[in-house]
Structure formats: structure tokens, C-alpha cells
VOPALO-455732 format. One record per residue (C-alpha): residue number from 1; residue in three letters; y, x, z. Coordinates in steps of 0.02 Angstrom, whole numbers. Each point is the difference from the previous one (the first is absolute). Layout:
<sites>
(site NUM,"Ala",(Y,X,Z))
...
</sites>
This chain:
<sites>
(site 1,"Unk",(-2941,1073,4556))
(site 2,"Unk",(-191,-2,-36))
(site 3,"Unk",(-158,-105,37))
(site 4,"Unk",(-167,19,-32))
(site 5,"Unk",(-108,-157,-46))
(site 6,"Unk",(-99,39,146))
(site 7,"Unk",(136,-34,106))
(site 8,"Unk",(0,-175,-73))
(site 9,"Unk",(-175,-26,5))
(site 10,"Unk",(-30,120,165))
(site 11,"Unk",(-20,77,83))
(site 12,"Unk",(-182,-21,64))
(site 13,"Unk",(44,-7,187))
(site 14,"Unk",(-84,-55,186))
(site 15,"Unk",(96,-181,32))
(site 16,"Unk",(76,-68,60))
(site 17,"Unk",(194,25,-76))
(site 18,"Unk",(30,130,-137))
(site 19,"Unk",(191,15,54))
(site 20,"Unk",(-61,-14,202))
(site 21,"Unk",(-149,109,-27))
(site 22,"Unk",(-41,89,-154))
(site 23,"Unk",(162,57,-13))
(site 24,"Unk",(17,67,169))
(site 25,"Unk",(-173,101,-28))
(site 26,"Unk",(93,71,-153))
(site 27,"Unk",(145,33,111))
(site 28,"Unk",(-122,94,130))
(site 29,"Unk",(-95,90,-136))
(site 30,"Unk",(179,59,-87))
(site 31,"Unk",(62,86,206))
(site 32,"Unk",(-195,64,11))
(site 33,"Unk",(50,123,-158))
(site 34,"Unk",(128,89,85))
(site 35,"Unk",(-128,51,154))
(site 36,"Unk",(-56,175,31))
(site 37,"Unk",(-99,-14,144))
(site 38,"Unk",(-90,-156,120))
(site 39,"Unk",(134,-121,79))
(site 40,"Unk",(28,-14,191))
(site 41,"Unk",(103,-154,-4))
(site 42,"Unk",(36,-114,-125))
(site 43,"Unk",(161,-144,32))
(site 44,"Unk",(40,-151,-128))
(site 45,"Unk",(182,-78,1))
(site 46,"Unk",(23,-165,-57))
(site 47,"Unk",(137,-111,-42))
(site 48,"Unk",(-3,-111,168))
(site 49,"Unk",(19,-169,-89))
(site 50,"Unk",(-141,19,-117))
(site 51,"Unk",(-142,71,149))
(site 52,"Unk",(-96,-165,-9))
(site 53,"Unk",(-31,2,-173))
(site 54,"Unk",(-49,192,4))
(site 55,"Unk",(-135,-41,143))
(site 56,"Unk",(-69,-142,-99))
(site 57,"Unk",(-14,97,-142))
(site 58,"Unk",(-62,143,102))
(site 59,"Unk",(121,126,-82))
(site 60,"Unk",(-39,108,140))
(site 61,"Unk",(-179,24,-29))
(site 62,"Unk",(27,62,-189))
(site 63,"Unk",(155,122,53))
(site 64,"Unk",(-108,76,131))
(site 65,"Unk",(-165,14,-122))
(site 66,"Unk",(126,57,-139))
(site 67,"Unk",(47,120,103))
(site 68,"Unk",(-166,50,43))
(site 69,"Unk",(-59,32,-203))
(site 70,"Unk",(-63,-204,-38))
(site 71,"Unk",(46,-67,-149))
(site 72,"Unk",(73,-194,16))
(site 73,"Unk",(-182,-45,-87))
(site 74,"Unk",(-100,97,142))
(site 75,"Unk",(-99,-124,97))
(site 76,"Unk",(27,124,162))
(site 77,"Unk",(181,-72,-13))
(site 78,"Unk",(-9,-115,137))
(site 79,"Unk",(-84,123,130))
(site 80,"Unk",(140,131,-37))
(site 81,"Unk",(75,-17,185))
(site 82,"Unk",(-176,21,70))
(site 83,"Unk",(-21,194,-95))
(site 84,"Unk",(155,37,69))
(site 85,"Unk",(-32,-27,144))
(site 86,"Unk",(-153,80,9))
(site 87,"Unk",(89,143,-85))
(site 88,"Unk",(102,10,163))
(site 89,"Unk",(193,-41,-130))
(site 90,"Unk",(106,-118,107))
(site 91,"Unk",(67,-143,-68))
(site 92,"Unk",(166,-98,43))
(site 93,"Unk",(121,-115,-92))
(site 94,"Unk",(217,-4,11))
(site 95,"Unk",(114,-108,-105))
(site 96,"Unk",(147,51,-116))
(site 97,"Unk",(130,-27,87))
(site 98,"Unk",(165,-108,-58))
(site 99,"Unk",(41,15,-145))
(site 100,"Unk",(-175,-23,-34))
(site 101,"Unk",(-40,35,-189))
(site 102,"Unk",(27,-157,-112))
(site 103,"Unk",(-181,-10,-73))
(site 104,"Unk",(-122,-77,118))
(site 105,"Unk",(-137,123,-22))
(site 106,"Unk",(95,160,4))
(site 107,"Unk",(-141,123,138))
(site 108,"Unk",(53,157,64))
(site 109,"Unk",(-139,122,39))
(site 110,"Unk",(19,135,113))
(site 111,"Unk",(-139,103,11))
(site 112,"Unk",(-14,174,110))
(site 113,"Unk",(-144,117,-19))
(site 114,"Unk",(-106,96,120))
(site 115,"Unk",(123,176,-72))
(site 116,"Unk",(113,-96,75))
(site 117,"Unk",(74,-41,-193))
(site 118,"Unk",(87,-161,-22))
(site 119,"Unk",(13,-99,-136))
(site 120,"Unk",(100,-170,-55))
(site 121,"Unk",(-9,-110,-149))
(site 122,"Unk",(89,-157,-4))
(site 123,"Unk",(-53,-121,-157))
(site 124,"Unk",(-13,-185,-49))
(site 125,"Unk",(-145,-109,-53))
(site 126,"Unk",(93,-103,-143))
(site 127,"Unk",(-147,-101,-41))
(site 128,"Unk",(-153,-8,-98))
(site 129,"Unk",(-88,150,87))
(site 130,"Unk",(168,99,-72))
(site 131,"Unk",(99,125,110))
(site 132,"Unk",(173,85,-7))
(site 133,"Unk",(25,159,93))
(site 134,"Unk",(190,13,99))
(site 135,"Unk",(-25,163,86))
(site 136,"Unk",(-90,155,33))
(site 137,"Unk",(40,93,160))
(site 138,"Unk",(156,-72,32))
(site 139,"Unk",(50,32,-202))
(site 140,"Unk",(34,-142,-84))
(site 141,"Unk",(-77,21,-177))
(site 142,"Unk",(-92,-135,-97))
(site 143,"Unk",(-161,75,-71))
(site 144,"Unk",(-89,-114,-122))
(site 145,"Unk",(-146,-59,50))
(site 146,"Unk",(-100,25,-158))
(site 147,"Unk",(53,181,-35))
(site 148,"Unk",(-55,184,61))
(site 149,"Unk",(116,74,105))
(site 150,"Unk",(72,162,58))
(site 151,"Unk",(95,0,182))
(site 152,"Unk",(117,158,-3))
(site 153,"Unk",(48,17,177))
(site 154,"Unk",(170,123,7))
(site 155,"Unk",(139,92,114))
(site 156,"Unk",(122,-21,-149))
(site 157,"Unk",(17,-78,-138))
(site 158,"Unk",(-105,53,-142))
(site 159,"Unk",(8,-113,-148))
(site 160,"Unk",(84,93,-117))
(site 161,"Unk",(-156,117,-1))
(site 162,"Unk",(-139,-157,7))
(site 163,"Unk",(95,-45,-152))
(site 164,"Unk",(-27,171,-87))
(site 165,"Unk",(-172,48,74))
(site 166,"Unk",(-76,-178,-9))
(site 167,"Unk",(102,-90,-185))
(site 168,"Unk",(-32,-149,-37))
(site 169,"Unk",(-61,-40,175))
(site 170,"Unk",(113,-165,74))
(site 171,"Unk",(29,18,162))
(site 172,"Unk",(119,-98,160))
(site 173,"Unk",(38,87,153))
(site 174,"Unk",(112,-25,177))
(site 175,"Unk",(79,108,115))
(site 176,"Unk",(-19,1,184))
(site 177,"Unk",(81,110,129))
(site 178,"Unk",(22,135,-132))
(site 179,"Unk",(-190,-8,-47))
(site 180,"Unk",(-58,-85,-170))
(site 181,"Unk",(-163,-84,-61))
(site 182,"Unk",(-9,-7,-192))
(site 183,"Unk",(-145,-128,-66))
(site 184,"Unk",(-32,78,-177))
(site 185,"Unk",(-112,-117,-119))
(site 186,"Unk",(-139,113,-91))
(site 187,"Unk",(-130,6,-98))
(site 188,"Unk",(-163,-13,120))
(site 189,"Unk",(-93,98,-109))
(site 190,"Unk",(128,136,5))
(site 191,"Unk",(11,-1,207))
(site 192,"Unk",(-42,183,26))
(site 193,"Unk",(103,85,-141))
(site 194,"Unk",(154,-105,87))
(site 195,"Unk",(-40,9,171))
(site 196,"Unk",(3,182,-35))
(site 197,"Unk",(140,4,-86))
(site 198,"Unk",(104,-108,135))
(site 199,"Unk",(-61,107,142))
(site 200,"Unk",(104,155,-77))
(site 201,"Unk",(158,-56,4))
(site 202,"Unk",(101,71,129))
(site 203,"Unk",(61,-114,160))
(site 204,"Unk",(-164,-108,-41))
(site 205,"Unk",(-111,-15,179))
(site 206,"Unk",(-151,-103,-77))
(site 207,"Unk",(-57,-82,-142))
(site 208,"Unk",(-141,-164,5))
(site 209,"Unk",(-73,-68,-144))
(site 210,"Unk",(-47,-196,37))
(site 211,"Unk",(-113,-94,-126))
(site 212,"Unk",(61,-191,-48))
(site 213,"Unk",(-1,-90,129))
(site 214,"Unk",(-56,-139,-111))
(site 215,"Unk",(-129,98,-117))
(site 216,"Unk",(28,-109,-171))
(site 217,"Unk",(59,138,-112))
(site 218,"Unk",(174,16,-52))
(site 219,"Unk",(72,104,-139))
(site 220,"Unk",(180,-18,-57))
(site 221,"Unk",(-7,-152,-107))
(site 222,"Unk",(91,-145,-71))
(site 223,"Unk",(-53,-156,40))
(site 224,"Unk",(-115,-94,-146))
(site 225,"Unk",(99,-179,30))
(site 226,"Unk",(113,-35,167))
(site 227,"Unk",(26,-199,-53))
(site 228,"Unk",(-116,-131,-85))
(site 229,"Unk",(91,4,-167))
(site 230,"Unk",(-45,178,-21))
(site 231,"Unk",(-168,-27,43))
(site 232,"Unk",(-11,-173,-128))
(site 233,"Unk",(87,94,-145))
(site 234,"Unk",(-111,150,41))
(site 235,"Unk",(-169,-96,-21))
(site 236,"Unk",(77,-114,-140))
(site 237,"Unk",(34,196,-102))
(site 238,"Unk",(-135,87,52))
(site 239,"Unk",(-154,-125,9))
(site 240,"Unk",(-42,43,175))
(site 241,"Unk",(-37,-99,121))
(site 242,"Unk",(90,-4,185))
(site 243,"Unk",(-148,66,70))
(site 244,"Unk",(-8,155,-124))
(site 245,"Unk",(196,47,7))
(site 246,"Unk",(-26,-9,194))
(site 247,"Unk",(-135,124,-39))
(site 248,"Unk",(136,94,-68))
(site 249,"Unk",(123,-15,118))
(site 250,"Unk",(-93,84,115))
(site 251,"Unk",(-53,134,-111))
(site 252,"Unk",(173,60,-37))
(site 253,"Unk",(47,-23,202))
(site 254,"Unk",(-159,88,61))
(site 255,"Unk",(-45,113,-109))
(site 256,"Unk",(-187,-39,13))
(site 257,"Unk",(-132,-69,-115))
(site 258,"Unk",(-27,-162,-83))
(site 259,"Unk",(-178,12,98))
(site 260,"Unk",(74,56,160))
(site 261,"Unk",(126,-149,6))
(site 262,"Unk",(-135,-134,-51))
(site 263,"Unk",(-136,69,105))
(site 264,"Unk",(129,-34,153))
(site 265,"Unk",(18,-141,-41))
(site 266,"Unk",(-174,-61,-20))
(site 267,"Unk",(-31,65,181))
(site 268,"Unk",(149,-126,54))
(site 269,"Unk",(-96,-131,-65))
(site 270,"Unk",(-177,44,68))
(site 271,"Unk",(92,1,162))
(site 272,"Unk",(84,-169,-37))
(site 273,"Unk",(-188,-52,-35))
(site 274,"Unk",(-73,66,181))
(site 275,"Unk",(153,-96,87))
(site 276,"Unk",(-10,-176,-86))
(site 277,"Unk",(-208,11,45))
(site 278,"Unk",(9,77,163))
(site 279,"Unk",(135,-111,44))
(site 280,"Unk",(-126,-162,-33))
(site 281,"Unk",(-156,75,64))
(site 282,"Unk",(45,99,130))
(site 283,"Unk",(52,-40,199))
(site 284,"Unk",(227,25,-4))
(site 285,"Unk",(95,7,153))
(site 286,"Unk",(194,42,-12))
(site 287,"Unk",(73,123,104))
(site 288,"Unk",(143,-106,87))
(site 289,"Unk",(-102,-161,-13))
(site 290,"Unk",(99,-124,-36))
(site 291,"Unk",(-121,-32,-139))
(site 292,"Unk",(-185,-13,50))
(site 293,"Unk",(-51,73,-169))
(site 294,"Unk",(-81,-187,-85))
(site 295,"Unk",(114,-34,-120))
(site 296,"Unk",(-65,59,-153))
(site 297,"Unk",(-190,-45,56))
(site 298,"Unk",(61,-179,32))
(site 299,"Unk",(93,7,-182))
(site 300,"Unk",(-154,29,-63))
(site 301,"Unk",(-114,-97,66))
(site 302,"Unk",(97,-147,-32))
(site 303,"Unk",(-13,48,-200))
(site 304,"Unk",(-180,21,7))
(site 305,"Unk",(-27,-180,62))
(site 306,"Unk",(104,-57,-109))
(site 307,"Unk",(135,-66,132))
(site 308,"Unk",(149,62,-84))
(site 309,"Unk",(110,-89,-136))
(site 310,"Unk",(78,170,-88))
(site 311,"Unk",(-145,40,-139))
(site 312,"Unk",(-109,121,-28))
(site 313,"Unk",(118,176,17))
(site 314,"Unk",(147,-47,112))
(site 315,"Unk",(-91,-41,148))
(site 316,"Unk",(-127,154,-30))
(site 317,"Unk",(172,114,-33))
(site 318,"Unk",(85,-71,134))
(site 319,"Unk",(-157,20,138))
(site 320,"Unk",(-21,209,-38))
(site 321,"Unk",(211,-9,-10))
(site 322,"Unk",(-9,-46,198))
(site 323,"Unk",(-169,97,20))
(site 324,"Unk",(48,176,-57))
(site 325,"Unk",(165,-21,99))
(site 326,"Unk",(-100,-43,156))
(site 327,"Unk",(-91,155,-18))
(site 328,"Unk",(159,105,-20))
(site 329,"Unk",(50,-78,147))
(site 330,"Unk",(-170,64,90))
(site 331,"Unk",(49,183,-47))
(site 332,"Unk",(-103,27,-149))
(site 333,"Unk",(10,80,-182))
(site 334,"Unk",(100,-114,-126))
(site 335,"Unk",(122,30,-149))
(site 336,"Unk",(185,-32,22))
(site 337,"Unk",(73,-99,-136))
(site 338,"Unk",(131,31,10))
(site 339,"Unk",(-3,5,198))
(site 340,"Unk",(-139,-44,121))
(site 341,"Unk",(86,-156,49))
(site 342,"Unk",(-39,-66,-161))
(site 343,"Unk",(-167,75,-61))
(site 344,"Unk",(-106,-139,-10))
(site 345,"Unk",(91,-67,-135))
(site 346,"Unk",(-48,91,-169))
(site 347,"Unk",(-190,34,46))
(site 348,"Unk",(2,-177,65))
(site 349,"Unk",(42,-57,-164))
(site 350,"Unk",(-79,136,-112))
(site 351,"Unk",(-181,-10,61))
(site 352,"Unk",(-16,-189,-10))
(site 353,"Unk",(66,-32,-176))
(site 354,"Unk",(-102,155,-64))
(site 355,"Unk",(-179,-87,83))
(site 356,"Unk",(58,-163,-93))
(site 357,"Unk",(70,78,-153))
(site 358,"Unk",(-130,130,-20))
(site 359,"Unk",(136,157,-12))
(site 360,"Unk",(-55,156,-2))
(site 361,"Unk",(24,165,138))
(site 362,"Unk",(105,60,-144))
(site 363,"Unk",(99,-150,-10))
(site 364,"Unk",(25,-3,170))
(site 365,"Unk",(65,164,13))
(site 366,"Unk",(129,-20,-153))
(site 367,"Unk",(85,-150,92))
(site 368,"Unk",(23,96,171))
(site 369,"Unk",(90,135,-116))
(site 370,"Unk",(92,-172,-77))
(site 371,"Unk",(51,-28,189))
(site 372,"Unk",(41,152,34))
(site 373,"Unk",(133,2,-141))
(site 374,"Unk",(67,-152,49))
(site 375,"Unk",(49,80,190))
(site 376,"Unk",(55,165,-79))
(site 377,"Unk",(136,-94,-110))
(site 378,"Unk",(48,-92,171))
(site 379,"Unk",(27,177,97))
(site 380,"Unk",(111,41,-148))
(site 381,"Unk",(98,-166,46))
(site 382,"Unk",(38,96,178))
(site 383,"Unk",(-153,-156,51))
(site 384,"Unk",(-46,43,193))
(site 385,"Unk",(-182,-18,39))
(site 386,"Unk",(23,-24,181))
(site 387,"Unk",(-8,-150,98))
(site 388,"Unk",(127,47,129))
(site 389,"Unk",(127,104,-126))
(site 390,"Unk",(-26,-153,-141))
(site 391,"Unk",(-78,-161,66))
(site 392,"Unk",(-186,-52,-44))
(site 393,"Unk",(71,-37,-190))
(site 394,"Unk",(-22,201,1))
(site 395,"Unk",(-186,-35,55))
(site 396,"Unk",(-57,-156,-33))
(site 397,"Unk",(131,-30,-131))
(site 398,"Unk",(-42,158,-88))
(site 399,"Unk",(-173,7,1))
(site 400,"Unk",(-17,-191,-64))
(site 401,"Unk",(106,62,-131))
(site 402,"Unk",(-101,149,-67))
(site 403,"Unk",(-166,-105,14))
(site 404,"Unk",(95,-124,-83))
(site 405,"Unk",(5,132,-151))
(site 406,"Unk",(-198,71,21))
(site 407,"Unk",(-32,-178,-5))
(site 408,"Unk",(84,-27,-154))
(site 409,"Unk",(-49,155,-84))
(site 410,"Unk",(-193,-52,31))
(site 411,"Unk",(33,-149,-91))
(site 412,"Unk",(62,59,-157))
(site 413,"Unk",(200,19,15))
(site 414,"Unk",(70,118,-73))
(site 415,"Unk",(160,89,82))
(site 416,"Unk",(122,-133,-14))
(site 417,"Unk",(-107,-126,79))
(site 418,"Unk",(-74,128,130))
(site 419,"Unk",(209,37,68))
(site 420,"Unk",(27,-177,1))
(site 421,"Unk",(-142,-37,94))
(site 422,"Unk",(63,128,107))
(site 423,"Unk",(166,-79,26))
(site 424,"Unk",(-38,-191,-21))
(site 425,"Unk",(-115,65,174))
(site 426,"Unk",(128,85,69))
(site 427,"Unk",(139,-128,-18))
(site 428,"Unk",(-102,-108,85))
(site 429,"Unk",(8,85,179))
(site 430,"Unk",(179,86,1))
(site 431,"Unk",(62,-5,172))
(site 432,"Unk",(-160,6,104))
(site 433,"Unk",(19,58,143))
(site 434,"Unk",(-77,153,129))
(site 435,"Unk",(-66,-112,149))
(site 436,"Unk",(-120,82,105))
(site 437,"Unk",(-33,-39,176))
(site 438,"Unk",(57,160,90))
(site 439,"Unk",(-19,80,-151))
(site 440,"Unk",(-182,-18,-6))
(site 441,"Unk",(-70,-42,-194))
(site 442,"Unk",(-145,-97,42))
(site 443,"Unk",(134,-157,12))
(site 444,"Unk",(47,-55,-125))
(site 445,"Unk",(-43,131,-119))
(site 446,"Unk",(-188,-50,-24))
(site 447,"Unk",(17,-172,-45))
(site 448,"Unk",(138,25,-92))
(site 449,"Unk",(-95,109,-123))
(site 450,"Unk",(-72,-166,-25))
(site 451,"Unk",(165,-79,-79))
(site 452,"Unk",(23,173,-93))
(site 453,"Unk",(-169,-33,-88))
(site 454,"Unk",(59,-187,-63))
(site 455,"Unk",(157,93,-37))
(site 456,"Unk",(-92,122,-112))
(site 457,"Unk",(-89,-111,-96))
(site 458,"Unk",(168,-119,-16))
(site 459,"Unk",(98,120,-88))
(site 460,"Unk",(-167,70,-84))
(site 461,"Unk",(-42,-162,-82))
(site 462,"Unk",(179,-69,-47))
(site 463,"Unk",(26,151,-114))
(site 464,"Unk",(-160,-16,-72))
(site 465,"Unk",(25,-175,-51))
(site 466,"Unk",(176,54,-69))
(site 467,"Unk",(118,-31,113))
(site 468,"Unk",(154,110,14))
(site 469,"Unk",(118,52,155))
(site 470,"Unk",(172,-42,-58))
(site 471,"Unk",(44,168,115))
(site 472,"Unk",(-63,155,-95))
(site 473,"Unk",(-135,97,109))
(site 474,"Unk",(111,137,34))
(site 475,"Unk",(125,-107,62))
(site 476,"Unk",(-98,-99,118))
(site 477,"Unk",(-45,176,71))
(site 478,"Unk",(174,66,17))
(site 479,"Unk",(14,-184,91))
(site 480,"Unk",(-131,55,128))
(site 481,"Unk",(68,155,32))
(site 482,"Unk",(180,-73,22))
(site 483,"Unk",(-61,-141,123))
(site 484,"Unk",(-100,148,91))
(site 485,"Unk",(185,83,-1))
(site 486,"Unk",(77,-137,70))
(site 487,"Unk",(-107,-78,129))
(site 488,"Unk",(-100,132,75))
(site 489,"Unk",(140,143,17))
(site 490,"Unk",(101,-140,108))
(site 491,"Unk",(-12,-172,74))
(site 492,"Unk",(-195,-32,-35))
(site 493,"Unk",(-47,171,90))
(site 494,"Unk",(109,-25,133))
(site 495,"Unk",(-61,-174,27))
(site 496,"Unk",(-168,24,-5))
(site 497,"Unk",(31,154,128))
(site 498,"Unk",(79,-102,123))
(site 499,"Unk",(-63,-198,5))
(site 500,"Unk",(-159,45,-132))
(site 501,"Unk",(5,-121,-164))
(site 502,"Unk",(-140,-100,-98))
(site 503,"Unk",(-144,8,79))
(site 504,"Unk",(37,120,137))
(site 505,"Unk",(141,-126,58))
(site 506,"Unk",(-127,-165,51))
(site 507,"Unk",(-4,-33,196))
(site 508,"Unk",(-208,57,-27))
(site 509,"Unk",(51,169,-115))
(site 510,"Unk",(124,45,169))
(site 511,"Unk",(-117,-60,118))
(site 512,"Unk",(-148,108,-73))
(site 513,"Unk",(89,136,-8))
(site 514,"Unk",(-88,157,86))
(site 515,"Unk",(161,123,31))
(site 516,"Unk",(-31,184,17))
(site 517,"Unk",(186,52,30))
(site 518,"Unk",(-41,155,57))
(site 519,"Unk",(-140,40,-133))
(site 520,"Unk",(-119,-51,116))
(site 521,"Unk",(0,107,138))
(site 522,"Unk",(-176,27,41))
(site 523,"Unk",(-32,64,-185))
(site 524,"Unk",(149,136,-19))
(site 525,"Unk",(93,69,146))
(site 526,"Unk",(211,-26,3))
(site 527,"Unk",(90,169,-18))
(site 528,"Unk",(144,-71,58))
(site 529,"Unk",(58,-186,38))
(site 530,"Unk",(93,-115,-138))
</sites>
């Protein structure tokens, strides 16, 4: 297992969903490696019962621009189907057929090449922007996404001499039809001595290197702290603060400089900046319109005249909260936290205490790094940051929780009081549910950014003042993950599949519903009926 912080706080993405979109992009980008030549055709296969929520997301615009070289934060995202067409690639859809994979957002791409070359990759967007790869070419191997690869392609089998001409290089492989695909970890730096090497062996018929598909770093590494104790007995022997031993983590994960690391970060924040302005100031219009794109504006507008009852920050936080999700919704550049569905949350909170408080860019920075800690201990909990694998207390939940602990950590606590902010936060919304309308995140998910913001400063402000969660902070995390477990593996998923729950279940949810069974037709041909 491994996680970067800026897959906690990130990635910087085009909205509107990080699982729905940014993910898929990544998913795109990761087949668009294996190319040799221009496409002719490119076909997406979805699992049939979650096609509504990857049209409202748009999935298929970022696996198509993926697949065309964009990046999930390339503006030219959502005009991906328009270059292909004009580069003459057709473009259909199909369905897994039953058994259809058991996670929702499981895509298989098939793409075939002008050669005449075909390749496959089948993968899953598991939340948060993050991917997992299933299979190459028909192999099943499970590269990870933050590591340099090698793809030994072979008539026999031939690891017995990767082993001796590439030591200390890890590797997985399958067998098909008496041909065998070995997916050899490396060393990026050393890609042409191995690729070199690899291509000798006898029975071996090609040899690609692939850069990360996630390009964080990664060198073999263990983890700084997995759990909160670690992390409070850490900071209580060292002196450091959460924000500098998150530093650290991702140091010894990455392998990159203590400037490198906080210089991305500092760009996450000038982009959280641009969002929570441009979101105020600036004409929104959401791309399945449920939502006309006022919320935030109103929010604010109402503080300024003094209409609202919730002080001077909440209303502020709360108004950029619905604002910058709004504008995620429209399509344009925000910063998941941990997921897109949730990432008005931390800048919404952030930005307003730091005008009132007077905190500094260097403040702000240290408590997304405090933030990020906070979600890295939950993915080391087995914590899903997907809506549809986990439930919005993966999203909402989550990312109430880590502002919870940014918010804290700007206030003076020290670790103890930053985890238990963390938790008493988290504790607070165990159980929420995924809800969507067909899958589409502009409802509920922007206003209930709003309750994560009260959330946030709930758990933020009761550990400040001293109070305690009888439930240690690991614990209440291991509880999240369980409840995730329990409900959203079974009866919940199925549920909310069949009848829709929450607020997709309301006579005026089903009645507003705008169904694209078949992917909507008019936007990517069939290649075959369902």
C-alpha cells in the first residue's frame, strides 16, 4: 500500500467528480502509454447499472481526452470527443456483461490503432482522483500506479532470467494461451539499462517501459506513521509538528525534495485561491443543470448585508464551500480533497478564518499538509474515498474530518488535539450516505459541502476547548471503514441501485431524473445493444 499526500489533497483536476472524472482521465492517460501509433477507433465498456452516473460525471469525455495525451487538469478535457472526431477515431460504448465487475466504476478500454494494433486495459477509479490497473492486454497484472514500469511481453515463461538479469526488480505476471506479460517495477531512472537488459532474454517478443501513471514519486519505503498514535507519539518525541512529519512522509515515499513537495503544494493552494474568487465573481453554469450555478453568490450576499445569523466566518466559509463546488460542477480547475465531491470544504474553511485571523500563505500551506495527514492515516484504515464504493462519509465525511484537523492545527493544537478534532468531526457524520440523482453530484453534493463546513469547525472547536472523544481517533476510523464494509458492499448499494435512497429516493429526485440508459445515444454510438 502507498499514498501520496497529494492524493489527499489532489489532485488538481477539471470538475466535476474526481472518482467520475479525474480518475477516468487518469485511466485514459494510463491506456494512452501503451500506444504506438494514432487510434482508428476507440470503445468504452461500462458496468450497465452505473451508466447514469458516468454520463453525469462525463467519464467519457476524460477517457477519450486521456486517451488522446490530456491530463485530468487540462481545460481541453471537455472538448476531447470533438478532436476525435475531427481526428477521424470512432467512438462507441458496450457494457460488461453479467457478471459485471463488483466495483461500480470498473472501465474497460479497448483501443485499436491505425497499424491495425490493439490494445486493452481494464482498471478502476477507487476514488479521490486514484486508479487501480486490472489488466493489460488481456493479462491480468496489477501495476502500481505510482511506480515505473517495465511490460515484458513473452512466448514462454521467462522469470527465472528477469530475476537474474533484472535483481531486486519486483515483478507480477499472468499467463494467457501459452503467452505471458511480466509487469517488472524499476527504477525510472534506470529504464534503458533494463529495457535493454529485458529485451535479451530469449522467448521475450517486446519490452515497454511506462512512466507512473500517477507521477508522485515512489521509492521503496516504509511508511512514516499508518495510524494517529504513531503520528501523536511521533510529534510528542520529535518536536515536529503534523505538518512537518507529513513533509516527511512524503519525502521518504517520493523520493523528492523538501522544496519540490512544498512548492506543490503551494500551487494547490493558489489554485484553491482562483476557485473560491472565480467562483463569487464570475458567471457559473453546471453542466447537467440541476443547479443554476447561484448558490454560493446568494450565500454571500446574504453575509455582506448582514442577513445571516451564523457570525462572521461560518457563513463566509460556508458561501465559497457551495461556490467552489458549483464551479467544479461547471467543468473547471479545483483541488480534490479528498474527492471533487467534497472540495469546497477545506478552502471553504481555510481562506475565511485566515482573512479574519490574519494567517499567513505559510500557515496556510502547513495545515493543508495537516489535512493531508489526517486522510493518509484514513487510507491506511482501508478508508474508501468514493462516494459510490463508501457513501458520502468517504467524501463529505472525510474531508470535514481533515479540515476539522487544518482547522485545529491553525489554532494552536498540537497533535493530540489536531486527531481528535479529526475524529470528534468524523464521528459526527458516520453513515452518510451516496445520494445522487442519477448519479449526478451537483445534488446533493454542493450543499452538502455546506453541512461538511459546520462539521469542520464542530469537531475543530470542541478539541480546542478540550473536549475528548471517548473513541480513540484511530478507532473511530477503523469504524468508518467497517460501516463502509458493511453497508456499501451489500444492502445500501443494492438499494440505492434499484429504488435510489436519501435524496435520490423523493417523488421530485425520481421525477427530475434525466435517464441516459444508453449513455446517451446522440453523444457515443452503441457497439452493440444491452
Amino acid at each position: 500500500m502507498d499514498v501520496s499526500v497529494f492524493e489527499i489533497v489532489g489532485p488538481k483536476m477539471m470538475g466535476p467528480s474526481s472518482s467520475g472524472t479525474a480518475g477516468m482521465a487518469r485511466l485514459g492517460s494510463t491506456a494512452y502509454k501503451f500506444l504506438t501509433g494514432p487510434l482508428k477507433s476507440i470503445d468504452l465498456r461500462f458496468v450497465p447499472s452505473y451508466c447514469g452516473h458516468y454520463y453525469a460525471c462525463r467519464s467519457h469525455w476524460a477517457l477519450i481526452g486521456g486517451l488522446l495525451g490530456l491530463a485530468e487538469d487540462n481545460p481541453q478535457l471537455r472538448y476531447s470527443m470533438d478532436m476525435a472526431k475531427e481526428q477521424g477515431i470512432a467512438l462507441t460504448y458496450s457494457v460488461f456483461q453479467d457478471p459485471a465487475p463488483a466495483m461500480p466504476l470498473t472501465v474497460q478500454i479497448t483501443a485499436e490503432q491505425k497499424n491495425g494494433e490493439v490494445h486493452t486495459l481494464r482498471g478502476v477509479s477507487v476514488g479521490g482522483g486514484s486508479i487501480a490497473i486490472e489488466m493489460v492486454d488481456g493479462f491480468e497484472v496489477s501495476p502500481a500506479a505510482t511506480e515505473a514500469h517495465l511490460f515484458v511481453y513473452a512466448g514462454k515463461d521467462v522469470a527465472e532470467d528477469l530475476k537474474a538479469k533484472l535483481p531486486g526488480c519486483p515483478f507480477d505476471f499472468d499467463e494467457q494461451g501459452g503467452k505471458y506479460l511480466f509487469c517488472v517495477s524499476i527504477d525510472a531512472k534506470k529504464k534503458e539499462e533494463l529495457e535493454k537488459l529485458a529485451t535479451a532474454i530469449d522467448g521475450v517478443t517486446r519490452v515497454q517501459y511506462v512512466a507512473p501513471f500517477i507521477p508522485l514519486g515512489y521509492v521503496p519505503h516504509e511508511p512514516l506513521f499508518t495510524n494517529y498514535s504513531d503520528l501523536i507519539r511521533l510529534s510528542r518525541d520529535t518536536g515536529k509538528t503534523v505538518a512537518e512529519l507529513a513533509i516527511e512522509y512524503e519525502m521518504g515515499r517520493s523520493g523528492r525534495t523538501r522544496e519540490e513537495i512544498w512548492n506543490d503544494m503551494a500551487d494547490s493552494l493558489e489554485v484553491m485561491k482562483t476557485s473560491a474568487r472565480a467562483c463569487i465573481e464570475e458567471p457559473i453554469e453546471p453542466l447537467y443543470g440541476y443547479e443554476v450555478g447561484d448558490c454560493g453568490k446568494k450565500m454571500m450576499k446574504a453575509y455582506q448585508e448582514g442577513r445571516l445569523l451564523g457570525g462572521s466566518i461560518l457563513p463566509k466559509s460556508i458561501a465559497i464551500a457551495l461556490g467552489i463546488m458549483e464551479y467544479s460542477m461547471s467543468c473547471h480547475c479545483i483541488i480534490a480533497t479528498p474527492t471533487g465531491g467534497s472540495s469546497g470544504i477545506l478552502p471553504g474553511c481555510i481562506l475565511p478564518v485566515a482573512e479574519a485571523r490574519g494567517y499567513t500563505d505559510k500557515q496556510l500551506i502547513e495545515s493543508l499538509f495537516v489535512a493531508a495527514a489526517m486522510g493518509v492515516v484514513m487510507y491506511y484504515h482501508n478508508v474508501s474515498f468514493s462516494g459510490s464504493n463508501g457513501g458520502c462519509q468517504g467524501e463529505v465525511g472525510v474531508s470535514s474530518a481533515m479540515t476539522a484537523g487544518a482547522l485545529a492545527y491553525l489554532g494552536g493544537g498540537d497533535a493530540e488535539t489536531i486527531c481528535q478534532a479529526c475524529a470528534l468531526a468524523m464521528k459526527n457524520i458516520l453513515g452518510l450516505l451516496c445520494d445522487p440523482i442519477e448519479g449526478c453530484p451537483e445534488v446533493p453534493c454542493i450543499k452538502r459541502n455546506g453541512i461538511g463546513v459546520g462539521n469542520a469547525f464542530s469537531g475543530c472547536d470542541m478539541a480546542l476547548s478540550g473536549v475528548r472523544s471517548f473513541i480513540p481517533p484511530d478507532e473511530v476510523i477503523d469504524s468508518l471503514a467497517h460501516s463502509q464494509e458493511k453497508l456499501f458492499r451489500g444492502p445500501i448499494r443494492e438499494l440505492s441501485n434499484t429504488e435510489g435512497i436519501g435524496a435520490a429516493w423523493p417523488p421530485t429526485a425520481k421525477a427530475s431524473v434525466k435517464r441516459s440508459p444508453d449513455l446517451c445515444a446522440d453523444i457515443l454510438l452503441p457497439k452493440k445493444e444491452w
